[in-house]
Residue frames as a rotation matrix with the C-alpha (Angstrom) as fourth column:
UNK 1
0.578 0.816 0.000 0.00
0.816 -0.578 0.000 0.00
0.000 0.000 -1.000 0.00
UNK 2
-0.290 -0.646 0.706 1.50
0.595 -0.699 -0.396 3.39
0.749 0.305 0.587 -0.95
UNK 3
0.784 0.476 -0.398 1.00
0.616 -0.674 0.408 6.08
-0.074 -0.565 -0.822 1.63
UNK 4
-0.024 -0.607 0.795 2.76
0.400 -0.734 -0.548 9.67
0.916 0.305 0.261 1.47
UNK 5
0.270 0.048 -0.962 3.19
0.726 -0.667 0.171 12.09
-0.633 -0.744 -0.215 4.67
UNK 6
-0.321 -0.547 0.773 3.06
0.786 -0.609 -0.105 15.63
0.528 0.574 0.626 4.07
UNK 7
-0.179 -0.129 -0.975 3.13
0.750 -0.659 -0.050 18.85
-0.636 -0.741 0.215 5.91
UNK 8
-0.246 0.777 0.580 0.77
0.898 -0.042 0.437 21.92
0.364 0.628 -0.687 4.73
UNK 9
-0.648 0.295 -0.702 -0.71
0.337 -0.716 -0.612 25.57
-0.683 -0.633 0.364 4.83
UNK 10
-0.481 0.651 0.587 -3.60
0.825 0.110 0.554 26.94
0.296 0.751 -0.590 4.00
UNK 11
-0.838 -0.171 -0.518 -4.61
0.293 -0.942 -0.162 30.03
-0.461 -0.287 0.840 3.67
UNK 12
0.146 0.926 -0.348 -7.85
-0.005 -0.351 -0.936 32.03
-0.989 0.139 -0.047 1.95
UNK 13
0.957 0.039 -0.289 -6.53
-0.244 -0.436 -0.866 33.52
-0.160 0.899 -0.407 -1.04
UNK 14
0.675 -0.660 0.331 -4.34
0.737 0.579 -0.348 32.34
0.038 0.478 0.877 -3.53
UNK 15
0.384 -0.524 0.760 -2.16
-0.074 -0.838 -0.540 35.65
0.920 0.152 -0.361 -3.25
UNK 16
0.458 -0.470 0.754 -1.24
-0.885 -0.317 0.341 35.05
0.079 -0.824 -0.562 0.19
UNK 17
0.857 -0.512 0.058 -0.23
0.515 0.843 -0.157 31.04
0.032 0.164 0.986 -1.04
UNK 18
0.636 -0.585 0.504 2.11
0.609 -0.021 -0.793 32.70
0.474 0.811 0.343 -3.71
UNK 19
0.618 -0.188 0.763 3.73
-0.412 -0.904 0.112 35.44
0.669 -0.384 -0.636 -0.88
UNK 20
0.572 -0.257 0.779 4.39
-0.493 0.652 0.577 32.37
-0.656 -0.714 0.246 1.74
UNK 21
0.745 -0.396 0.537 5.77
0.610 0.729 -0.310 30.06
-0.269 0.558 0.785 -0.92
UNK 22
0.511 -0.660 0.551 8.18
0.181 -0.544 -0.820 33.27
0.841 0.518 -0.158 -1.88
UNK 23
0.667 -0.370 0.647 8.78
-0.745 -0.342 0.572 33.88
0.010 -0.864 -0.504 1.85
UNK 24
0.865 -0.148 0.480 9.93
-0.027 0.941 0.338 29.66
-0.502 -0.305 0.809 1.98
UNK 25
0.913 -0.165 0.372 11.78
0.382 0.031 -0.924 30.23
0.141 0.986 0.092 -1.01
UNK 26
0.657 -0.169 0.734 13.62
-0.171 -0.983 -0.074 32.60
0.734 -0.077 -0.675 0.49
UNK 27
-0.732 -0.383 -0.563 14.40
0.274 0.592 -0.758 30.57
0.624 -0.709 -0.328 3.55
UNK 28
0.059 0.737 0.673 11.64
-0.996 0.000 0.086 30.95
0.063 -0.676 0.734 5.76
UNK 29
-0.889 -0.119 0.442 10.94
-0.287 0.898 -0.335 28.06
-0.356 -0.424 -0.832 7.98
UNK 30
-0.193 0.972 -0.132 7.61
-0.107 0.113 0.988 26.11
0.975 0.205 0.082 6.62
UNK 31
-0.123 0.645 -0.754 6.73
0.927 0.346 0.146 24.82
0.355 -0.681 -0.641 9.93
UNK 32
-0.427 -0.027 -0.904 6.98
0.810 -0.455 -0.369 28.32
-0.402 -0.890 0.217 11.21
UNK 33
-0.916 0.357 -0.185 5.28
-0.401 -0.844 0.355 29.96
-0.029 0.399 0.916 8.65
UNK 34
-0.143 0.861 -0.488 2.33
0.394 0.502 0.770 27.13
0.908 -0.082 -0.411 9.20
UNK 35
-0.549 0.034 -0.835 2.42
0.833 0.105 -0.543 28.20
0.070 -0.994 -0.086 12.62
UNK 36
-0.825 -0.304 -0.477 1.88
0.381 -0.922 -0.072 31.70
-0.418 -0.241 0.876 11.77
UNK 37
-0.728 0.405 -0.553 -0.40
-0.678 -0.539 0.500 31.98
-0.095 0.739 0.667 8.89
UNK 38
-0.918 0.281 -0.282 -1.99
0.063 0.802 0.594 28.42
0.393 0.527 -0.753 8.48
UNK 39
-0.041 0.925 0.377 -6.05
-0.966 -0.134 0.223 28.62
0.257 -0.355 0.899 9.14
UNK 40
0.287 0.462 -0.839 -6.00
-0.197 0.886 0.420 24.37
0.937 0.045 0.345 9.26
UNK 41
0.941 0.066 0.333 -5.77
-0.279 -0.410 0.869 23.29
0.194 -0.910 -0.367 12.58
UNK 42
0.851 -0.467 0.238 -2.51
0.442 0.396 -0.804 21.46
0.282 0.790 0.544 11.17
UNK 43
0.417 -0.557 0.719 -0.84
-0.129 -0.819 -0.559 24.82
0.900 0.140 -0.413 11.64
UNK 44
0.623 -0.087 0.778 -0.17
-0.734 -0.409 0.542 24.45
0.270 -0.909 -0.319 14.76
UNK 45
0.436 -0.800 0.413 2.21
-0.055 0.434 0.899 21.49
-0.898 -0.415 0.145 14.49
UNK 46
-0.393 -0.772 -0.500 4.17
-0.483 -0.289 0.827 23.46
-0.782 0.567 -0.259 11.88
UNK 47
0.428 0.559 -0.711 1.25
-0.895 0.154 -0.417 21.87
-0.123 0.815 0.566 9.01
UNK 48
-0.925 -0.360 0.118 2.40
-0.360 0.933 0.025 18.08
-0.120 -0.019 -0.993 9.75
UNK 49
0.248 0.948 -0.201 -0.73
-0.910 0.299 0.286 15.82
0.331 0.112 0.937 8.42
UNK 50
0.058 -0.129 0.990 1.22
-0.481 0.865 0.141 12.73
-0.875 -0.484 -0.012 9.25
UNK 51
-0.957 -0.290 0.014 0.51
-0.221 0.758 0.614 9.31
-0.189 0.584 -0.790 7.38
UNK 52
-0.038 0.999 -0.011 -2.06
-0.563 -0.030 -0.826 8.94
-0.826 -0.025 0.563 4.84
UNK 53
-0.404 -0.164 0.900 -3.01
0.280 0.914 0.292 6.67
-0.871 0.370 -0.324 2.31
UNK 54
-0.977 -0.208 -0.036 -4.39
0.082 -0.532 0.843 7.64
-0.195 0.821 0.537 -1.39
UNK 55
-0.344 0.865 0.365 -7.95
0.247 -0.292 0.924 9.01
0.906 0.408 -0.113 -1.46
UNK 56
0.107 0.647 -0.755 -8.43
0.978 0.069 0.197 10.34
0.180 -0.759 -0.626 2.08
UNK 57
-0.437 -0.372 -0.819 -7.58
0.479 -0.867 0.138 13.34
-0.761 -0.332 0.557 1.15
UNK 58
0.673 0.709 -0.208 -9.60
-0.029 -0.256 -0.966 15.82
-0.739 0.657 -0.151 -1.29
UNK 59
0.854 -0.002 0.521 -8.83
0.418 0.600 -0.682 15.21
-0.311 0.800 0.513 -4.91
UNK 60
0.760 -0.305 0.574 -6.82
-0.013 -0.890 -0.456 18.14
0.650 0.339 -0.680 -5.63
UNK 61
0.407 -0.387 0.827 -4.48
-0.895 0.015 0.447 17.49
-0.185 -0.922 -0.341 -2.46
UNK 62
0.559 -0.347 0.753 -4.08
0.206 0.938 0.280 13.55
-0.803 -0.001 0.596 -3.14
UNK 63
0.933 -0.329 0.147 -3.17
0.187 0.093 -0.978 14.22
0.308 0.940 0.148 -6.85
UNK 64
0.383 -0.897 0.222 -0.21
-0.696 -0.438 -0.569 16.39
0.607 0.063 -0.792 -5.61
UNK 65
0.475 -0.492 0.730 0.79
-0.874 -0.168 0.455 14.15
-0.102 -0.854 -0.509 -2.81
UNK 66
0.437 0.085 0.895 0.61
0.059 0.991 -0.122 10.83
-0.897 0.106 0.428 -4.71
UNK 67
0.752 -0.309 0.582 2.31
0.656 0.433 -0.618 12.04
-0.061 0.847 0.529 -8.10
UNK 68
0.889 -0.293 0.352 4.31
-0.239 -0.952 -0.189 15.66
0.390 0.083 -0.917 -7.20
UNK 69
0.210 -0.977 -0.029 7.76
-0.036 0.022 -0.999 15.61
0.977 0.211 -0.030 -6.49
UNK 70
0.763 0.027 -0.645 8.90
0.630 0.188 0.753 15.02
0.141 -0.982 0.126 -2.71
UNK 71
-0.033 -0.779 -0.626 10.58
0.848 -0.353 0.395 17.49
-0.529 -0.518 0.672 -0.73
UNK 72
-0.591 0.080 0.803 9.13
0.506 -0.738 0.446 20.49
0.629 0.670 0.396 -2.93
UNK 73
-0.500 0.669 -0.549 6.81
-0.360 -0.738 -0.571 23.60
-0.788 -0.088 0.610 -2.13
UNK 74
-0.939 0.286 0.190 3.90
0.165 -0.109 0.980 22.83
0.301 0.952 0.055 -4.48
UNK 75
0.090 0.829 -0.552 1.07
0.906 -0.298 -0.300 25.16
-0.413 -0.473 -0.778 -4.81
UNK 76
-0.631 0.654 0.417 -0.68
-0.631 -0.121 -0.766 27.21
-0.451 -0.747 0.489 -4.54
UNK 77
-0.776 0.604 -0.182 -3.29
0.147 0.454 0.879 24.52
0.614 0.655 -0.441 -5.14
UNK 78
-0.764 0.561 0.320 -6.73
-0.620 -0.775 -0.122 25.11
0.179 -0.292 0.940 -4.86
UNK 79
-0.868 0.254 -0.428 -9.51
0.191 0.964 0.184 23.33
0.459 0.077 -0.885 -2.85
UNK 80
-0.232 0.973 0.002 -12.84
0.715 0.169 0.679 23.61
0.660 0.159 -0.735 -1.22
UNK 81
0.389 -0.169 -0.906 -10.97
0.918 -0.008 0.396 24.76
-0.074 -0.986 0.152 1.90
UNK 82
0.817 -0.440 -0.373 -8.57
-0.444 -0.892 0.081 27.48
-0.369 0.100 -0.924 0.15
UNK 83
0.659 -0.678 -0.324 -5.23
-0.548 -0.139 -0.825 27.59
0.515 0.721 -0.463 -0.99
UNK 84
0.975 -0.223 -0.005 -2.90
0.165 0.705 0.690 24.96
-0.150 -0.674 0.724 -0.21
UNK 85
0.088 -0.983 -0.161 1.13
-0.940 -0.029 -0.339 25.08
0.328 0.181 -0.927 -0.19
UNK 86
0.897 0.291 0.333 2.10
-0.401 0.853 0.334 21.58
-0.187 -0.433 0.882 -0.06
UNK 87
0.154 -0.981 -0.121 5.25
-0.980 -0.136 -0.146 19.63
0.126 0.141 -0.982 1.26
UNK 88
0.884 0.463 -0.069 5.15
-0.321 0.706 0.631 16.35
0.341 -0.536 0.772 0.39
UNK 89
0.418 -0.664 0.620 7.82
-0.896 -0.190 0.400 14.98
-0.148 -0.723 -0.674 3.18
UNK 90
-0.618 -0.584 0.525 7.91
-0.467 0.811 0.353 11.39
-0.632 -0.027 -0.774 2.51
UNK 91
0.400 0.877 -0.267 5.90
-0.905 0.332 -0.266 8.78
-0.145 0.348 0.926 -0.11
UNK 92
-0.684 -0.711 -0.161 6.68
-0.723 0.633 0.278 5.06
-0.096 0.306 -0.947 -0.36
């Protein structure tokens, strides 16, 4: 069974994604910009989701976490919730 772990922020508007993802870029910490900015509740341990398996996550979210490079920033992607920045940390 594949399963991926990744670590996440979400935010309202796709302009504040694309600002954070330049901040990261930059060196910002992600977990400490999740801490700061993230609305999920996530945020608070630095946007760690843990270990999940493919489809428990909304469509738009699995796609990246099950086919997107590991160890990237990818995003902003958009879901029901808002704008995601996704890191996906591990997949095997």
């Amino acid at each position: 069974m594949v399963r991926a772990q990744a670590r996440h922020i979400l935010v309202p508007s796709e302009e504040t994604a694309n600002e954070l993802k330049a901040q990261i870029a930059a060196g910002a910490d992600f977990a400490e910009i999740a801490r700061q900015h993230s609305t999920c509740p996530s945020g608070k341990s630095g946007g760690d989701l843990g270990e999940f398996s493919p489809g428990q996550m909304v469509k738009e979210f699995n796609d990246v976490c099950f086919n997107d490079e590991v160890g990237v920033v990818h995003g902003p992607v958009k879901t029901q919730f808002g704008y995601h920045l996704i890191e996906v940390t591990k997949r095997d």
